[in-house]
C-alpha positions in Angstrom: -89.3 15.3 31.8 -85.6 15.9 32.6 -84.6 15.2 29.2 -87.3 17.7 28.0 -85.2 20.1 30.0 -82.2 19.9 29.3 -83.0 20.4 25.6 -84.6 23.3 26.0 -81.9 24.4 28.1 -79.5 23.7 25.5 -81.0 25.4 22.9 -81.8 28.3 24.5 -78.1 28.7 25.5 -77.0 27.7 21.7 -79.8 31.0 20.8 -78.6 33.3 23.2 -74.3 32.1 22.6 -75.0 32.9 18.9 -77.1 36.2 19.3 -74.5 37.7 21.3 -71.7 37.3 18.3 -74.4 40.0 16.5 -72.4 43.1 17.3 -68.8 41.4 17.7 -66.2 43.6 15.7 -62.8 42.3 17.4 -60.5 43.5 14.2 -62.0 47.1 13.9 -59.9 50.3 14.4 -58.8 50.5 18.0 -59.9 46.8 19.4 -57.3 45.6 22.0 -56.7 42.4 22.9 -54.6 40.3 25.5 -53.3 36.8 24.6 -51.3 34.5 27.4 -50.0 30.7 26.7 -47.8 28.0 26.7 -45.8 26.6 23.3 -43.1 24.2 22.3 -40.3 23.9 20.9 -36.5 22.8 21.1 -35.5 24.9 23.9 -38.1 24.0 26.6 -41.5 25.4 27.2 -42.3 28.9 26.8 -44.5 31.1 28.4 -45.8 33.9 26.6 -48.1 37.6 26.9 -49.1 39.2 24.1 -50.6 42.6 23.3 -52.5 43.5 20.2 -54.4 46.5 18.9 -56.3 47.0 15.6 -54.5 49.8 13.7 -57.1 49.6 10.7 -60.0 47.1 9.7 -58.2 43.5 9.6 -54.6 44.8 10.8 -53.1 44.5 14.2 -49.8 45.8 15.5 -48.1 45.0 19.5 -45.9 43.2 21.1 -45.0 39.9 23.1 -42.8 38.8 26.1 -41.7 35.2 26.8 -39.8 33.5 29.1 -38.7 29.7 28.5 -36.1 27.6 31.1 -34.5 24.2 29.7 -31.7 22.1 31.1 -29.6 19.5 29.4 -27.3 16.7 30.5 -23.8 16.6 29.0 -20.7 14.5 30.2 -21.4 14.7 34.0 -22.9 17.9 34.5 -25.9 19.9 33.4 -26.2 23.3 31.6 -29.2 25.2 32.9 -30.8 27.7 30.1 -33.0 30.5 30.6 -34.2 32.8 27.9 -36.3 35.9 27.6 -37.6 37.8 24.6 -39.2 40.7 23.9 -40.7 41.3 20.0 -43.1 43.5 18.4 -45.6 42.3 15.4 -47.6 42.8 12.9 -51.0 40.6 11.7 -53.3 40.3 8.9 -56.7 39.0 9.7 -58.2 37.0 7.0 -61.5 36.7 8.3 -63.4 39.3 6.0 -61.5 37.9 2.9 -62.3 33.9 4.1 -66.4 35.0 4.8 -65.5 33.7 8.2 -68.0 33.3 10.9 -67.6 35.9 13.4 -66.3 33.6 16.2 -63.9 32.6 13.8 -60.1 34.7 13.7 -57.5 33.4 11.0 -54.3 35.5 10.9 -50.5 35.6 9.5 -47.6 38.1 10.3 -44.5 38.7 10.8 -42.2 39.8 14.4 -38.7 41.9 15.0 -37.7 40.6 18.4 -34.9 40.4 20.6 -33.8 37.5 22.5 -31.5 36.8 25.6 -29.7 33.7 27.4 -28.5 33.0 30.9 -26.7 29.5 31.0 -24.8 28.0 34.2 -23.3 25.2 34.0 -22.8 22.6 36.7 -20.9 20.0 37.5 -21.0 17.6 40.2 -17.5 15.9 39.4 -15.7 18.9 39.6 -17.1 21.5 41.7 -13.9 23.9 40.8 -15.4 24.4 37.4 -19.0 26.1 37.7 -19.8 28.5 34.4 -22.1 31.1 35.0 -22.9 33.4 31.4 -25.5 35.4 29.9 -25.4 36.4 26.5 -27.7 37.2 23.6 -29.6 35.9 21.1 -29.5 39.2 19.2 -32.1 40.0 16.2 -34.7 37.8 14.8 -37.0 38.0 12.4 -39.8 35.6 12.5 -43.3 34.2 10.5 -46.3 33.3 12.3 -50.1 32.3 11.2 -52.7 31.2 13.6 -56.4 30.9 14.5 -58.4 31.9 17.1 -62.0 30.8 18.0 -63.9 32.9 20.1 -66.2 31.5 22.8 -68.3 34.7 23.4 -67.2 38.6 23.1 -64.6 38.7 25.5 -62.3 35.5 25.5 -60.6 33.4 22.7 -59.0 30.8 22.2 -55.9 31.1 20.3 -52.9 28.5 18.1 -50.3 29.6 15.9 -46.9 28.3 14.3 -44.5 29.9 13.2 -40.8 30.5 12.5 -37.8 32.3 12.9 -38.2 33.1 16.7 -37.3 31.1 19.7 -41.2 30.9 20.1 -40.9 29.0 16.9 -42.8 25.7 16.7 -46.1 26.6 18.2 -48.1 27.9 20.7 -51.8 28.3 22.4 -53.5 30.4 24.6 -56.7 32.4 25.7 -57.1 35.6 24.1 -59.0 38.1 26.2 -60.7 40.8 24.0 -60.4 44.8 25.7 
């Protein structure tokens, strides 16, 4: 009997989980959505938020913020790197051209972003020379494609890769549909 019950229970939470994709439109003029993560790459872990909002069918524009801390070893000492970025971007959502299922999101795009660096420097051996300096990364212009799978109407989850950006390498998150 408890077997009996649970797959009923199963399948009528499989019906119900696919009836409520009927009206999902997540790419259609004016959808917003809010994406937050972790990735990796070179310089540490990043932390990311990101804002996007469907400009037409199948194109979103906004923006993202990271922040990503790494230290490294070096003759004695340790230098201590923090960086923060701000970018805009720009996506293409394949999902229409791929006949994707509607729980299904498969993008690429492109970023303009600009990144900066704090990095101290100390050094227990010689505590008369500490460095403390910020600079900047500048300009960069970076790749990215990615998927997203949605579990219901509201929330995602998201991976990309990409390149060009200190986010570069890769990254994933939960998207959270506006």
């Amino acid at each position: 009997m408890k077997n009996k019950v649970i797959v009923l229970l199963s399948v009528f939470t499989l019906f119900f989980a696919n009836a409520s994709f009927a009206q999902f439109e997540p790419f259609s003029d004016g959808a917003k959505m809010l994406s937050a993560g972790v990735g990796a790459t070179g310089w540490g872990i990043p932390v990311y938020v990101r804002y996007e909002q469907a400009i037409v069918e199948n194109v979103t524009i906004g923006g993202s913020l990271s922040y990503q801390s790494y230290s490294e070893k070096y003759s004695g000492g340790k230098w201590r790197h923090t960086i923060f970025g701000v970018s805009g971007r720009g996506s293409y959502h394949f999902n229409e051209l791929f006949s994707a299922a509607e729980e299904w999101d498969f993008y690429a795009g492109g970023s303009l972003g600009f990144y900066s660096w704090d990095t101290k420097w100390d050094d227990a051996s010689s505590p008369t020379f500490d460095y403390n300096g910020s600079g900047s990364g500048g300009m960069s212009i970076g790749a990215h494609v990615g998927v997203r799978y949605f579990l219901n109407e509201k929330i995602g989850l998201n991976a990309e890769v990409g390149g060009g950006t200190v986010l570069a390498g890769a990254t994933v998150g939960v998207t959270f549909l506006l």
